[in-house]
C-alpha positions as protocol buffer text, in pm:
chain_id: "A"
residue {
  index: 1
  type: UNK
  ca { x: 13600 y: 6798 z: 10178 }
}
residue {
  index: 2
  type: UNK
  ca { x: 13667 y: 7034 z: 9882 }
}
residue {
  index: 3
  type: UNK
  ca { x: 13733 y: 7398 z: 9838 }
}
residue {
  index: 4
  type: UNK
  ca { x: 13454 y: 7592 z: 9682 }
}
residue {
  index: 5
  type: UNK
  ca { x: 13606 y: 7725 z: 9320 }
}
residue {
  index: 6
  type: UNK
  ca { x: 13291 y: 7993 z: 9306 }
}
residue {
  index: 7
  type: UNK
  ca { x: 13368 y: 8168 z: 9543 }
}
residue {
  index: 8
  type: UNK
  ca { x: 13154 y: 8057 z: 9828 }
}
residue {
  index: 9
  type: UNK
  ca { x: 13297 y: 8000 z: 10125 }
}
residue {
  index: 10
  type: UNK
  ca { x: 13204 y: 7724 z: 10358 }
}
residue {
  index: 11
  type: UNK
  ca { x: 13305 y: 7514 z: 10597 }
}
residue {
  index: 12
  type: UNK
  ca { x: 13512 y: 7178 z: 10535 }
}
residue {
  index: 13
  type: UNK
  ca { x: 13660 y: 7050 z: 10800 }
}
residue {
  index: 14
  type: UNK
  ca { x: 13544 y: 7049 z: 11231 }
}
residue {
  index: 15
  type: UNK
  ca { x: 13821 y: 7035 z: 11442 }
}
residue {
  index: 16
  type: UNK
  ca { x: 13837 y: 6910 z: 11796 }
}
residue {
  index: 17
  type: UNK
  ca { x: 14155 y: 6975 z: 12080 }
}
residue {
  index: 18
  type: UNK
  ca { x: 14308 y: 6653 z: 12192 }
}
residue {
  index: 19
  type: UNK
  ca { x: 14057 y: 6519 z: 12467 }
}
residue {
  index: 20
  type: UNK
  ca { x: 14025 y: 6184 z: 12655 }
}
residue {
  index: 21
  type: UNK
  ca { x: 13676 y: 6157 z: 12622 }
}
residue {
  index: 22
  type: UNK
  ca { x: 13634 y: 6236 z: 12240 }
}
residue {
  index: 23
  type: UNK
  ca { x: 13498 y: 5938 z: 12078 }
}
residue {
  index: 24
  type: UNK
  ca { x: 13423 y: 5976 z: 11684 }
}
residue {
  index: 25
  type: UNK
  ca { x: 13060 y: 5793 z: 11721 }
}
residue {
  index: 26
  type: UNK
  ca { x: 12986 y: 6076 z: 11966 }
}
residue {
  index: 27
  type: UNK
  ca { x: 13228 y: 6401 z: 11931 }
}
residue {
  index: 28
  type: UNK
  ca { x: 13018 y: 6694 z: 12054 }
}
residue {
  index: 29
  type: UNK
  ca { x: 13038 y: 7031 z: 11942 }
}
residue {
  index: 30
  type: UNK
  ca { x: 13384 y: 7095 z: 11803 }
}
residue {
  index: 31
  type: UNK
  ca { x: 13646 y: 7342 z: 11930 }
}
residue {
  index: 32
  type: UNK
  ca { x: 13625 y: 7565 z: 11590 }
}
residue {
  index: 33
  type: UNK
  ca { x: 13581 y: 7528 z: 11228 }
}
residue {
  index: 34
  type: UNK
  ca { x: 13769 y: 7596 z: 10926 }
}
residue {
  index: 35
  type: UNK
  ca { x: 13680 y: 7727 z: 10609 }
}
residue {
  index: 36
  type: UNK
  ca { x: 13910 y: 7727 z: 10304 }
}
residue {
  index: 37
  type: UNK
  ca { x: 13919 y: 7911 z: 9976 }
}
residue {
  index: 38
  type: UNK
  ca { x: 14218 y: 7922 z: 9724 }
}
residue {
  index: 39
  type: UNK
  ca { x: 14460 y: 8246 z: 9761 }
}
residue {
  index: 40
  type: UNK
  ca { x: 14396 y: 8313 z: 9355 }
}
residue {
  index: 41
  type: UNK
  ca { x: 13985 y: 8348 z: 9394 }
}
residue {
  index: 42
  type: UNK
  ca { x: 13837 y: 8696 z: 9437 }
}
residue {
  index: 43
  type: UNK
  ca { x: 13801 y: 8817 z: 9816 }
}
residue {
  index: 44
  type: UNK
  ca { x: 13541 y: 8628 z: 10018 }
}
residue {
  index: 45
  type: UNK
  ca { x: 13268 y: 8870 z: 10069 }
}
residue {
  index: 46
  type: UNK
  ca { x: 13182 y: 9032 z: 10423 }
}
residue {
  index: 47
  type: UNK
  ca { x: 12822 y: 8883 z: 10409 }
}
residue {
  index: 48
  type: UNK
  ca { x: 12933 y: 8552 z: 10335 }
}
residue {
  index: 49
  type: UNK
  ca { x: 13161 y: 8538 z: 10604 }
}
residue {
  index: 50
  type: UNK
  ca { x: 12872 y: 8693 z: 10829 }
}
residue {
  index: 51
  type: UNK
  ca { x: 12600 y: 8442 z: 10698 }
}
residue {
  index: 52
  type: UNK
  ca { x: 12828 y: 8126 z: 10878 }
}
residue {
  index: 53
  type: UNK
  ca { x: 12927 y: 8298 z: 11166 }
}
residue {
  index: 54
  type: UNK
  ca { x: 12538 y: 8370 z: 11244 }
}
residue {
  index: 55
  type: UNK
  ca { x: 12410 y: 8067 z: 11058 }
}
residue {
  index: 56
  type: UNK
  ca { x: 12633 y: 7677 z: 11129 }
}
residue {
  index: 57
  type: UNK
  ca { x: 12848 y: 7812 z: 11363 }
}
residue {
  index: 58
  type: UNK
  ca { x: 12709 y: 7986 z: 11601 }
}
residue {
  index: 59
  type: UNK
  ca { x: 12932 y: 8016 z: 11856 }
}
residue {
  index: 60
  type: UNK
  ca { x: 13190 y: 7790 z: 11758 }
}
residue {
  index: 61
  type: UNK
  ca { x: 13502 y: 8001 z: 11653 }
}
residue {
  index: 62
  type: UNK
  ca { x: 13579 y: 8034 z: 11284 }
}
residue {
  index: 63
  type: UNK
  ca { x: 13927 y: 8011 z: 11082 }
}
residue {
  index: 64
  type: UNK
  ca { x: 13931 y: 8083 z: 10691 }
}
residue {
  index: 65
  type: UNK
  ca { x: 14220 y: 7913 z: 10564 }
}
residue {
  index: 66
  type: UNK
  ca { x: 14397 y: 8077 z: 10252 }
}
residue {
  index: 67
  type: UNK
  ca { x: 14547 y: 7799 z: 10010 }
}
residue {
  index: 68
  type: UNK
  ca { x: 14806 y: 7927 z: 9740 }
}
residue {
  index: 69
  type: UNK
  ca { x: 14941 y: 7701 z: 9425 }
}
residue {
  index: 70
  type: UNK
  ca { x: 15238 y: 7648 z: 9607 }
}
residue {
  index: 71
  type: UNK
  ca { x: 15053 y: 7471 z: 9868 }
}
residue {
  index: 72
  type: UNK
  ca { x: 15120 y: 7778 z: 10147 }
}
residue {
  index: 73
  type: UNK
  ca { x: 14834 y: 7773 z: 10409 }
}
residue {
  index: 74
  type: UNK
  ca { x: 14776 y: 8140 z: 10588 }
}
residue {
  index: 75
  type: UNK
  ca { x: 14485 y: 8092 z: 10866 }
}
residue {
  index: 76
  type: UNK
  ca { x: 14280 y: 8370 z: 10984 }
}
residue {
  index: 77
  type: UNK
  ca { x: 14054 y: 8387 z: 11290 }
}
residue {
  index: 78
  type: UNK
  ca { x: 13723 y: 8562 z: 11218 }
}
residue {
  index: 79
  type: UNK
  ca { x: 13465 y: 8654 z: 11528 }
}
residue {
  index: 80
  type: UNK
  ca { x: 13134 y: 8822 z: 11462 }
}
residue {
  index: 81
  type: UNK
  ca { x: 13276 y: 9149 z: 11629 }
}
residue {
  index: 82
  type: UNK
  ca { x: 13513 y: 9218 z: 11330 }
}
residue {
  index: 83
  type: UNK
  ca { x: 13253 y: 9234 z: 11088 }
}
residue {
  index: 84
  type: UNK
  ca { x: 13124 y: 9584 z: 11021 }
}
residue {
  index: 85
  type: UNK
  ca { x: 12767 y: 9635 z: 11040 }
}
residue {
  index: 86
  type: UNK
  ca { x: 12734 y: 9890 z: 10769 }
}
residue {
  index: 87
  type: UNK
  ca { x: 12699 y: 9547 z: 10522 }
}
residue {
  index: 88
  type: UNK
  ca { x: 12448 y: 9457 z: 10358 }
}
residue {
  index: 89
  type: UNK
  ca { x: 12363 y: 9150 z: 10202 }
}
């Protein structure tokens, strides 16, 4: 998967927890999903965020990597909850 470079943030990887019965032909929902975007591109906006929490996830838990040149990774968590509703699209 690649990061988007404008500006759209989306989801590249599905991650699962370490499980006996996860089988790759057959892995069920995953345990969250992670989004990435590069440290130097203009702030992801509020709606974006809001349009995959509501849209492909669901209610899968989302984490928005932040990748910087130097190849530091800060994760955040991001629920539905924390996202004002004064936002418009």
């Amino acid at each position: 998967p690649s990061i988007s470079m404008d500006g759209v943030i989306q989801i590249c990887w599905d991650v699962y927890n370490p499980n006996s019965n996860f089988a790759k032909t057959h892995p069920g929902l995953p345990d969250f999903y992670v989004a990435a975007t590069y440290y130097n591109i203009p702030l992801v906006r509020f709606s974006d965020l809001r349009a995959l929490l509501r849209g492909p996830c669901q209610e899968i838990p989302l984490k928005v990597a932040t990748v910087s040149d130097s190849g530091t990774v800060v994760m955040f968590g991001v629920t539905d909850y924390g996202i004002p509703p004064l936002v418009n699209n």
